[in-house]
N, C-alpha and C positions, 0 to 999 in steps of 0.2 A: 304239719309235716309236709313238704313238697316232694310231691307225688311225679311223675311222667307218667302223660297219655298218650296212649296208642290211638289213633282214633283213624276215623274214614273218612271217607270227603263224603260231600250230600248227595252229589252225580252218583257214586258207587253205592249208598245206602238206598236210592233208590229203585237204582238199577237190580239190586240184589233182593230187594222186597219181591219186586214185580215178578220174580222166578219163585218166589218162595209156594209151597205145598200146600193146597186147604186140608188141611185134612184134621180129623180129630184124635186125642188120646185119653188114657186115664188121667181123670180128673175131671174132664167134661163130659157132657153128654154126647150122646152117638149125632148129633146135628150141632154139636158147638154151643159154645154163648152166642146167644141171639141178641145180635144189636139192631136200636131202633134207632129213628131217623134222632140227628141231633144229639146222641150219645158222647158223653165225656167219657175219654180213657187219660186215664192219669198214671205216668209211670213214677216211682220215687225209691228211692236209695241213696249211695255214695257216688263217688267220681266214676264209678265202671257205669254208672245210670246217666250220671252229669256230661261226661262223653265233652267238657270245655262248649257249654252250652250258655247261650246270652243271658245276661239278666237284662239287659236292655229292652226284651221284648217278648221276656219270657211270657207276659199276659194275653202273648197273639197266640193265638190257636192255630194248630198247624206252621205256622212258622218254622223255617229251614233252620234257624239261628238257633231261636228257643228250642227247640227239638235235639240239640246237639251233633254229635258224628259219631254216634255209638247207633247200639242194636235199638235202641228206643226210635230214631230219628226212620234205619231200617222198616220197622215195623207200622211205623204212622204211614211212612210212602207207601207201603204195599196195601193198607187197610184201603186208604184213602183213595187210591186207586180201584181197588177189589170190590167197593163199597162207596162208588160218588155216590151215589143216588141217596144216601145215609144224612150226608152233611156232619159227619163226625171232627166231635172235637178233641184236638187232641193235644195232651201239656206233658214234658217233663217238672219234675222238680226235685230231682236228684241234685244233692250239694257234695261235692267231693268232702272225704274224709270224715264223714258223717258214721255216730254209730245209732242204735236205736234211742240212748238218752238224747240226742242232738233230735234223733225222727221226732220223739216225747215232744221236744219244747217247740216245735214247728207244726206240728199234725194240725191243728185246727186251720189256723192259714192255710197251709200248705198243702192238705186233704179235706180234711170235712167240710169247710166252707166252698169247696171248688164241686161238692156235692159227683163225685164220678159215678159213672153207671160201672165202671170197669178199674180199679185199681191193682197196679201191679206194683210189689216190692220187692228189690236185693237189696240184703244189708247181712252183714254178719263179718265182711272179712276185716276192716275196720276196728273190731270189737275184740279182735287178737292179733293182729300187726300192730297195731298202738300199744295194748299190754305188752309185747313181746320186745316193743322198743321202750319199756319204761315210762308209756305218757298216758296209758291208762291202766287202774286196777277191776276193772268188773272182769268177775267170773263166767263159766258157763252157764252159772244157775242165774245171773243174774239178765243173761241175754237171754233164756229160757223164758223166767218171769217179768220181764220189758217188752219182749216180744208178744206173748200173751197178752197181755195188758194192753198194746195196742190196737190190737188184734179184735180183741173183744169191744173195746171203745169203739171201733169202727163198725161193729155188727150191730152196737146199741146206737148209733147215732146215723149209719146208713146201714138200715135193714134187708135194704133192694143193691145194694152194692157188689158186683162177684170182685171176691177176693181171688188174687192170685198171688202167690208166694213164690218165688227166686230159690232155686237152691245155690246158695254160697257157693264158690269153687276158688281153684287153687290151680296151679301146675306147676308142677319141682323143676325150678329151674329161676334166676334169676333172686328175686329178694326171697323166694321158699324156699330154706332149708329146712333139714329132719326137727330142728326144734319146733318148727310148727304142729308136728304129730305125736302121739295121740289127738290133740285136743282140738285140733282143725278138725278132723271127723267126727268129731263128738257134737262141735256145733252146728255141723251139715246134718247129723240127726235130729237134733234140738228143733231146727229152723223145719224138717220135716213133721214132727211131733206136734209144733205147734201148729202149722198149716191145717193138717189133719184135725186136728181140734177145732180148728175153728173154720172147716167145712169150704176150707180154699180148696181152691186149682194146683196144682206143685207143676211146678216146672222145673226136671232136672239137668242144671246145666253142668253139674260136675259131670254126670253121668253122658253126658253128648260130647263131651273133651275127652275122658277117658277110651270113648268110641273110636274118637278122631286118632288119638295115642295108637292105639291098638290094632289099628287098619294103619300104622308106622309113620306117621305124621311126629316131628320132635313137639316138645312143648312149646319153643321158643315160636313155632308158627302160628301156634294159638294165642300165646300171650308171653311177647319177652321180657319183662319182669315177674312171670307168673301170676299174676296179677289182673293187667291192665289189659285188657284184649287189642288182640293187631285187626287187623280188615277181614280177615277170614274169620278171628274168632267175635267178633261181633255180627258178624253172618248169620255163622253159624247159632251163635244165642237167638235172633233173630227168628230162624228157620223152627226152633226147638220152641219160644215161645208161641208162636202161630199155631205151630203142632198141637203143644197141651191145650192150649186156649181153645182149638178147635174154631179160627178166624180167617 
């Protein structure tokens, strides 16, 4: 399915890291994850992660290209920055339109083998815009127990690994209509359930949009297909993941 990205230029994702908050929240500890010198942080999900990021050069670390123009690319300038003296490495491999069976058949290339001291995943919305457009049948139950399943692969195969988990989000407006609800919030719980199970970090980013809503911001500034974040909402995820991460 051909998607539209909203994306940011590199100049403004790094300009926007370098402002971003150290601070810590629930989920980490009162001093954050501790990163040591030479740390891989590996981000992975769909096209909200992929941000029209290179495959030409995705194997360079730190790389402007490979890193995308979303909150991932965001969060490496500001780390990298925050944290020279570290030497940190740092990879997208977010593939637009990906659901967890797509994460399934890539996880070992694509994560285990890349061995990260810090993995971050969003995935979930993929997993009912595709059902909801007729091009895929999995359930909630089945992104429940897919997600689990990786989840746990990952704990068994990197033990020392901090997980962080993406909460899925939405904003009514643009390809979200009410047909998305109930069951959109049902997998925004799921994808919480299962983090908590398996002893991740939760990063809420519905919950930092509904904030943004609510202090009278429209959706469409956040994300004008609902979806895809604009320059503020890639910031903003940005700002929100640093916070839970406590980086």
């Amino acid at each position: 399915m051909k998607r539209r990205h909203f994306l940011v230029s590199s100049a403004t994702a790094v300009a926007a890291a370098a402002s971003t908050p150290l601070v810590s929240a629930a989920g980490a500890s009162s001093a954050g994850v501790k990163l040591k010198k030479g740390d891989v942080i590996l981000f992975q999900g769909d096209s909200i992660t992929d941000a029209n990021r290179s495959r030409k050069t995705m194997d360079l670390a730190n790389n402007a290209d490979a890193l995308g123009r979303g909150y991932a690319a965001i969060i490496a300038g500001g780390l990298l920055v925050d944290h020279r003296e570290l030497e940190l490495q740092i990879f997208n491999r977010g593939v637009s339109g990906h659901k967890v069976p797509q994460l399934d058949k890539r996880w070992q290339k694509d994560t285990i083998d890349m061995k990260p001291a810090v993995l971050s995943i969003l995935i979930g919305v993929n997993d009912i815009w595709h059902m909801l457009n007729g091009k895929y049948d999995g359930t909630a139950e089945d992104y429940r127990t897919g997600f689990a399943a990786l989840l746990e692969r990952t704990k068994k195969e990197l033990p020392d690994t901090v997980l962080v988990v993406c909460e899925p989000f939405v904003l009514r407006c643009g390809a979200v209509t009410d047909k998305w609800f109930p069951e959109f919030d049902e997998r925004k719980a799921i994808a919480k359930e299962v983090a908590k199970a398996a002893g991740a970090i939760w990063v809420p980013f519905q919950e930092a949009f509904d904030d943004g809503l609510a202090a009278g911001t429209e959706p469409k500034f956040w994300a004008a297909d609902g979806v895809h974040p604009t320059v503020a909402g890639h910031a903003l995820m940005a700002k929100t993941w640093r916070k839970a991460v406590g980086v």
